[in-house]
N, C-alpha and C positions, 0 to 999 in steps of 0.2 A: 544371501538374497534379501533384498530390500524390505519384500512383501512380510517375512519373518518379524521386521521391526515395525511394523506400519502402526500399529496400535499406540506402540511408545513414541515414535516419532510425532503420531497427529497430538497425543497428549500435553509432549513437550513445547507442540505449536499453540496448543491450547494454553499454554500459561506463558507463553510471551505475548500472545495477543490480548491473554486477560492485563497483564502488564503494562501494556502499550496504553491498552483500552483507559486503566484508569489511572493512570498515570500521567501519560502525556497533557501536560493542561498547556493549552496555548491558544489562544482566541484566532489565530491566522493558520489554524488547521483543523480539517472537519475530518472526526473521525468516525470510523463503520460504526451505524448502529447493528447491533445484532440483538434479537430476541431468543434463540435458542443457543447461546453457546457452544452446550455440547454435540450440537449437529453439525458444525464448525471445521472443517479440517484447515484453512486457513492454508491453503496453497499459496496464496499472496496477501500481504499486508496491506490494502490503497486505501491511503487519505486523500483527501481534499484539501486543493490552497489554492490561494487567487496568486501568489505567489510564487507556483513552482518552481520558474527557471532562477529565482532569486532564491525558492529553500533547496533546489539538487545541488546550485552550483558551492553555498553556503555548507550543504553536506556531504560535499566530494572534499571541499578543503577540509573538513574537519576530519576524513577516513574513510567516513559512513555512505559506504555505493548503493544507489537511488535505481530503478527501472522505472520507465515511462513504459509500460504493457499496452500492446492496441492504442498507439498514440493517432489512430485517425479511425473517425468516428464511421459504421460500417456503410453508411449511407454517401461516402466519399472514395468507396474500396472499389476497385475495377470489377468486383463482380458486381455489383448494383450499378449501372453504370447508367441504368434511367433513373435512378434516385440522385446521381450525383451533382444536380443544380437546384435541388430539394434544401430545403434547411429545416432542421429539427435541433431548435434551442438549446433543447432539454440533453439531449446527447453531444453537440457539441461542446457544453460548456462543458459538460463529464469528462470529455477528451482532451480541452484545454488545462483542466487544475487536476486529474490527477495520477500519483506518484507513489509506486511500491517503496517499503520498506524491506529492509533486512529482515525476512521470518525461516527459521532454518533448525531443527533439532540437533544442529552441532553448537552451537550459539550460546556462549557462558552466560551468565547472571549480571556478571560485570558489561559485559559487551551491550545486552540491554539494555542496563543502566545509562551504560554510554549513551546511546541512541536516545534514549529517551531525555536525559540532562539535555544537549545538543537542540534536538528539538524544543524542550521547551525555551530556551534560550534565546532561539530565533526570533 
């Protein structure tokens, strides 16, 4: 049962995100701030880039598969459907740049290495 590993698995997510976090250095990617780490379970990995369709499609050829999560902003969703000729800046541009990474407690040392090389690269 899943729930059995849950502790080790949010842990394990915990040190790839710490990984990611400083490691990743690239000026054309904004990465999560977080204040409390270990409050973190890190269900998903999303940066920021003005970028995106030029860093997913860069990180599909290189191996590395990308999700775009909630790619439309909720103020554009058919259930708000009197908000939907409304614009909010601030949420749209969130929707426009960004892009999950790979975060996964099966995930070797090497494969985030990987990920992380690749991005910085871009």
């Amino acid at each position: 049962m899943k729930l059995n590993n849950l502790d080790e698995e949010t842990e394990i997510k915990r040190e790839i995100a710490n990984r990611y976090i400083s490691e990743i250095v690239n000026t054309k990617v904004t990465l999560p701030k977080v204040q409390h780490k270990m409050a973190h379970v890190w269900h998903l990995f999303v940066i920021r880039t003005e970028n995106r369709n030029a860093l997913q499609t860069y990180l599909t050829e290189k191996g590395i598969q990308t999700v775009i999560h909630y790619p439309i902003p909720p103020h554009h969703q058919k259930a708000y459907l009197e908000w939907n000729e409304l614009s909010f800046p601030i949420s749209e541009l969130m929707h426009d740049t960004v892009i999950s990474l790979p975060i996964s407690a099966v995930m070797t040392a090497d494969e985030v290495g990987f990920i992380i090389e690749t991005i910085n690269a871009f």
